[in-house]
N, C-alpha and C positions, 0 to 999 in steps of 0.2 A: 459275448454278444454275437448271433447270428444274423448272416448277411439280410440286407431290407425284406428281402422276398422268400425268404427262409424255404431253400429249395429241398426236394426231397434230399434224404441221405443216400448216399451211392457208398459202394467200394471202391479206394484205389486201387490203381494199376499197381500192385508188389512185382517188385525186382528179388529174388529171392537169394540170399545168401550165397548159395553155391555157384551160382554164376555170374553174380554182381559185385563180392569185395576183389576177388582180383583183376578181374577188369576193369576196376573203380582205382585200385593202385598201379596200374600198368599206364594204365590211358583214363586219367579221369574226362578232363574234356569229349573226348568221343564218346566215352561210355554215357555220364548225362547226356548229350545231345543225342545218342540211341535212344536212351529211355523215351526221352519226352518226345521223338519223334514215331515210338508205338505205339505211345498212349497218346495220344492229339487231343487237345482240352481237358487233360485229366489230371488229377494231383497225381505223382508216384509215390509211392510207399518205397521205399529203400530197405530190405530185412537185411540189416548187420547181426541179426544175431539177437541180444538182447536188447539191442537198440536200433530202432526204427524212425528214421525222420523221415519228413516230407519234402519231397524235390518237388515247389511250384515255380513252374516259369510261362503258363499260360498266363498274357497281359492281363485278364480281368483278375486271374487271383492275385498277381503280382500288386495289382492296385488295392485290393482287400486290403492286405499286409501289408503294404508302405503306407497307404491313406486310409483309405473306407474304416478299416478299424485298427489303424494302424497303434492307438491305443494298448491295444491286446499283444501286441508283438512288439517285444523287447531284447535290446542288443546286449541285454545282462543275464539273468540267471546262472545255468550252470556251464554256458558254454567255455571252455576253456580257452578259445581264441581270440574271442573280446578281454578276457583277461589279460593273456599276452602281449596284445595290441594296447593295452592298456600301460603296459609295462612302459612302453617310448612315448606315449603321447596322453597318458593319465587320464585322470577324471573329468577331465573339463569338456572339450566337442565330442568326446565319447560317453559319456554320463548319459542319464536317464535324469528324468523328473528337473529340480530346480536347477540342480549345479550343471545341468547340459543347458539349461534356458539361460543361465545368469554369462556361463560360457560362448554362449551362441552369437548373445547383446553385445559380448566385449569382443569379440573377434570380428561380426558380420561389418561394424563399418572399413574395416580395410578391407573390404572385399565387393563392397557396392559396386556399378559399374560406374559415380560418379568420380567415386574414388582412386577407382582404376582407371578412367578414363583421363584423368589429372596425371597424371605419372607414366601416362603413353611415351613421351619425350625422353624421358628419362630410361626408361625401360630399354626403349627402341638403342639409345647411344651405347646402355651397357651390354646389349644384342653385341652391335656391330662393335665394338671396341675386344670384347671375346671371340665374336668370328673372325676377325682379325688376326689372329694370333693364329688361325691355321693356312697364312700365306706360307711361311717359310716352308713347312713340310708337303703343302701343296707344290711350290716352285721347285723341291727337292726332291721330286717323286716318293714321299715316304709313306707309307701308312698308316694311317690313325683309327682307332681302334672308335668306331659311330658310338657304343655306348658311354665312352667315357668322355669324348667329347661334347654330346649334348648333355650328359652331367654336369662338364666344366661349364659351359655356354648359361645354361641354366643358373647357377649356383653362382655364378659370376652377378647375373643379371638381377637376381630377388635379393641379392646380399646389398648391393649398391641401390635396390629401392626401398627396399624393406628397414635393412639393419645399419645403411650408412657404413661407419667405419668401427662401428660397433660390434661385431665381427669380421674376421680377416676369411680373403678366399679361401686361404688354407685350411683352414678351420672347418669353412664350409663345406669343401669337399671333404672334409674329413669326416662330416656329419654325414653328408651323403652316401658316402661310403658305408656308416655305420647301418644307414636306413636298408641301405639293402641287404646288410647283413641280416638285418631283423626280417626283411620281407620274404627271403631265403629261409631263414631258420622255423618259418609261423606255417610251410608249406602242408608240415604234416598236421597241423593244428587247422587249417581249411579242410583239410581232407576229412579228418577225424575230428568234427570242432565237441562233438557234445562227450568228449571223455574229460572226466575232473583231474585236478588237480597235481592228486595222489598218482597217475599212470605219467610216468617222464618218458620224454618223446625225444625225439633226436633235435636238436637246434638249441633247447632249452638255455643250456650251457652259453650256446652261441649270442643268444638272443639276450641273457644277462649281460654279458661281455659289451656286448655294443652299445647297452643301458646306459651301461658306468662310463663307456669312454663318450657318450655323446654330454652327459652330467660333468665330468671335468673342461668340457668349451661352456655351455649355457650356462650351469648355476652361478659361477664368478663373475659374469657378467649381469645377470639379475640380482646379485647379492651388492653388487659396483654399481647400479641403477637405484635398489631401495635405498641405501647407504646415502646415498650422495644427488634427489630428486631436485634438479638446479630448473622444474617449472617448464622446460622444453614439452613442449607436443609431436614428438619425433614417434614413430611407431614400438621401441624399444620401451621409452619412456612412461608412454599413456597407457603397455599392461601391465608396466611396474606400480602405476598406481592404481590397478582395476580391485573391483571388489567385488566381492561373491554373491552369493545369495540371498544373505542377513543381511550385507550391505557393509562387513567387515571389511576392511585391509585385507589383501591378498597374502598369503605368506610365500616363501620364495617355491615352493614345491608349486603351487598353483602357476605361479608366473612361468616357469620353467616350464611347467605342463602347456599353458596357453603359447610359448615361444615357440615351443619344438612345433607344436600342432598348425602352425603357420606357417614355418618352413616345411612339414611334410605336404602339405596344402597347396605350396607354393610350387613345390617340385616335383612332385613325386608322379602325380598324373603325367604331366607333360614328359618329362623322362622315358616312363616305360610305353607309352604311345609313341614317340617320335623314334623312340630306337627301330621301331617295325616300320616306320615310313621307307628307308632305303631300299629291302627286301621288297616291298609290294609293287614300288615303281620300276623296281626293274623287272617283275611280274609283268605288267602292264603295262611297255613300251608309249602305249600310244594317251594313256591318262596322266605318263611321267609330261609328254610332247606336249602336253596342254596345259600344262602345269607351269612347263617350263617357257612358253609362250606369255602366259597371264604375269610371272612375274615379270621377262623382260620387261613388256609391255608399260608398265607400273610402275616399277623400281629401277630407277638410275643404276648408271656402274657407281658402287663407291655409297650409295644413299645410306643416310639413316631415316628409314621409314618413318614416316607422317603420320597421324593419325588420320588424315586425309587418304593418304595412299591405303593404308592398312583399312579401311571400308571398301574400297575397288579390289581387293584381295577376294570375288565371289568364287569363284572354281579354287583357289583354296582353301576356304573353311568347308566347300563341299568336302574335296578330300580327306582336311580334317575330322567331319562329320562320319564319314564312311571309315577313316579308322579307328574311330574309337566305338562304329558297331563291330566291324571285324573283330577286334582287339582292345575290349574295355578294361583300363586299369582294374577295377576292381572286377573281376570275374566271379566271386562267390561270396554272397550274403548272410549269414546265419541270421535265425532269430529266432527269439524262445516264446513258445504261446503261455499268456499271462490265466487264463482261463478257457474249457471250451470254448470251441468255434465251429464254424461249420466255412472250406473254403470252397467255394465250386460244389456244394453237395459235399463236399468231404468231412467226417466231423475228426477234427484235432483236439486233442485232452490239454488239459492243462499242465505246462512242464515237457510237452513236446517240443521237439526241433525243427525250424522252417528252415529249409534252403533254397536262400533265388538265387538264381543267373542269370546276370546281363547278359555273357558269354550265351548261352543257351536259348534265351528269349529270343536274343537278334539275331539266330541261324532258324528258327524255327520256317520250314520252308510255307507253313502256308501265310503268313506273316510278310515273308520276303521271299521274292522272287530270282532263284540260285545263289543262294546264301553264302555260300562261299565263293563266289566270286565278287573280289575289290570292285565296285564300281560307282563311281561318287554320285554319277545322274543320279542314283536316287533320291539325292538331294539338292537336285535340282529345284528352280522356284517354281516351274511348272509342273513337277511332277506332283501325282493323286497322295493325296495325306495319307500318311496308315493308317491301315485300321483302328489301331487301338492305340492310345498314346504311350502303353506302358510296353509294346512293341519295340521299345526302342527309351532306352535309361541309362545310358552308360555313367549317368553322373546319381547314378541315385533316386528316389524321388520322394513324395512325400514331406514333412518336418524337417527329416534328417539327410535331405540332398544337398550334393558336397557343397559348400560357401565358395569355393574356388574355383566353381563353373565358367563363370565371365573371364576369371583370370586366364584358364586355359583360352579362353578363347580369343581372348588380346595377345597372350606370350606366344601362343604354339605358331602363330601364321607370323608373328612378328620372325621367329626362331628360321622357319620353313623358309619365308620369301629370301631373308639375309643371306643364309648360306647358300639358296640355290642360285638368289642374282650374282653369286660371287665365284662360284663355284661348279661345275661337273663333277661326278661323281662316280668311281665304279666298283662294284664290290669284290674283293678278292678270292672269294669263296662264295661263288653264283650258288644261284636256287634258294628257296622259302626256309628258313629255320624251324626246328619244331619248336614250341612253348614252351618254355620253363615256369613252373609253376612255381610262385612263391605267394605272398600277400597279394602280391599282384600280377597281370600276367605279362611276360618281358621273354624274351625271343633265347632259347637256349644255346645259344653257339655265340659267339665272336662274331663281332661284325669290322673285322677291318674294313677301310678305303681307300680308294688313290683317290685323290681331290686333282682337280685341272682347272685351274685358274682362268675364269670365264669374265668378259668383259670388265675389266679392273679401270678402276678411274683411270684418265692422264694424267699424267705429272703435270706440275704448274712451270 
């Protein structure tokens, strides 16, 4: 299906082989955001060789392909990375056609914002109940390693809304753990997504491994849920009894697919976004100063954030907004064209490769204005709307945009305000990390900290 106005056909901008695959595995991020900043509004043609995809991250193609005929572009054919991806979190919110719809029904009401907005309370106590637990090593000058404790904090927090005592933290983070083994291992599989099956890649191994250990926590516990259905409406519960498509019983492979795809959903954004918050604000002395203003301000010594307080949190979700352009979880999109198209003038075949990026879209300098630099006013409520709405997508868009949009956006400032009204912060190992590229994008080095215990309740 070609776009309304069926533009003339143009050439892409070709990145040609010899200069493009090793700068593409050296520095991929830089090397896309060169392309599309010499081709400006243009699809790039990528020549791998015998295989040729398309890098669009100009916002109106961007909208083609998630919406306008988002139809035609699909997260299945021969890509090998939706397979892998496949592998942790199955056929259910990653499907196509019915079993993604029937999927989409049984998951979206925990994720409404009425729903999340019911469980603020709850949320907010297992917030501060796991921020708690870094008094002692903040009182004791020791170090804590930022990614694993917003892992803990995190996994603490969904487990005690989500799962009740229906799984143990340990577990949790043991899942957690597993997750990023697999978002590590799928790295080469984003880079090289349209190689099949038959061509084994480094992680492969890895990425099975963490399959199987994450399947001995969940399926015992959905097989102890079908087994034993005592009529509860707890979240555990209600997709042990969801049904599919046809309208059958779920079998335990399904439920287990819709479980894990919950907890990635629940954590995973939030995770590799807030690992980069520490690094940017000590970037930016003076956006940390304001930041750290608006919670005092707001947030008592000792509080568990209100859902009252948590809407006065405005210069916080700015910052949150501004870093998930900086640094959007998912950085690279694959999709496979279902039939010709034409994107921007460009004509793509059928069985072609799309590649977007969020990463790529929201540097685009005529888009934003010094694109690398962190700076939240731009999401300000009086600042000029962008240009284009797909300018700016770190959650996806289209059908297929993430269900756990809202949540981030209820958890991450609940996560932010808590440990900063409790806490200072300083990093052991100053200056910006480079990206480590996995499924998602998350900051390559260690981020130890010293915590310094800032305005702590009084004793009674």
């Amino acid at each position: 299906m070609a776009e309304s106005s069926t533009p003339a056909y143009r050439e892409p901008s070709v990145a040609t082989l010899r200069h493009t695959l090793p700068k593409l595995l050296k520095n991929p991020l830089g090397t896309l955001v060169g392309l599309a900043d010499a081709a400006p509004g243009q699809v790039v043609q990528l020549n791998l060789g015998t295989i040729r995809p398309y890098l669009v991250v100009e916002p109106a193609h961007v909208q083609h392909v998630l919406r306008d005929n988002a139809a035609n572009y699909t997260r299945a054919g021969d890509s090998m990375l939706w397979k892998s991806v496949k592998k942790i979190a199955g056929d259910g919110i990653l499907a196509e056609g019915p079993d993604w719809e029937a999927s989409r029904r049984r998951l979206q009401p925990h994720f409404t914002a009425k729903r999340i907005d019911a469980v603020v309370d709850g949320l907010s106590r297992a917030i501060s109940d796991a921020v708690d637990e870094l008094n002692a090593p903040a009182r004791n000058g020791e170090p804590v390693d930022a990614a694993s404790e917003i892992s803990r904090i995190i996994c603490q927090a969904v487990i005690r809304v989500f799962f009740g005592d229906k799984i143990s933290v340990a577990d949790g983070v043991r899942i957690v753990a597993e997750q990023n083994t697999v978002a590590t291992a799928l790295r080469f599989r984003l880079l090289i997504p349209f190689l099949p099956d038959a061509v084994p890649m480094p992680g492969d191994r890895a990425l099975r491994r963490a399959v199987r250990n994450i399947d001995t926590i969940v399926l015992p516990l959905v097989r102890a849920e079908q087994a034993h259905d005592d009529g509860s409406d707890d979240f555990v519960a209600s997709l042990a009894r969801g049904r599919d498509a046809h309208g059958h019983k779920l079998d335990e492979q399904r439920v287990r697919d819709d479980l894990v795809s919950i907890f990635v959903t629940a954590t995973e954004t939030t995770y590799t976004a807030l690992t980069w918050i520490f690094p940017l604000l000590e970037q930016r002395p003076e956006v940390a100063a304001r930041l750290y203003a608006e919670i005092d301000r707001v947030v008592g010594p000792g509080d568990v954030i209100s859902h009252q307080q948590l809407g006065e949190l405005r210069y916080t979700r700015m910052v949150l907004d501004e870093l998930v352009r900086a640094y959007p979880s998912g950085w690279l999109v694959p999709r496979t064209a279902i039939a010709d198209d034409l994107i921007g003038g460009t004509r793509v075949r059928a069985g072609d490769t799309i590649i977007l990026s969020p990463y790529v879209t929201q540097r685009l300098a005529r888009f934003w204005d010094r694109p690398t630099v962190f700076d939240p006013e731009r999401f300000a409520p009086d600042t000029p709307r962008r240009a284009h709405r797909y300018a700016y997508y770190p959650f996806g868009g289209g059908a297929h945009q993430c269900i756990g949009q809202y949540f981030f956006q209820v958890e991450a400032p609940l996560i932010v305000a808590t440990l900063l009204s409790r806490f200072r912060y300083r990093l052991c190992t100053p200056g910006m990390p480079s990206p480590r590229l996995a499924a998602t994008l998350r900051p390559g080095e260690r981020l130890p900290l010293l915590l310094t215990p800032h305005r702590q309740p009084a004793l009674a």
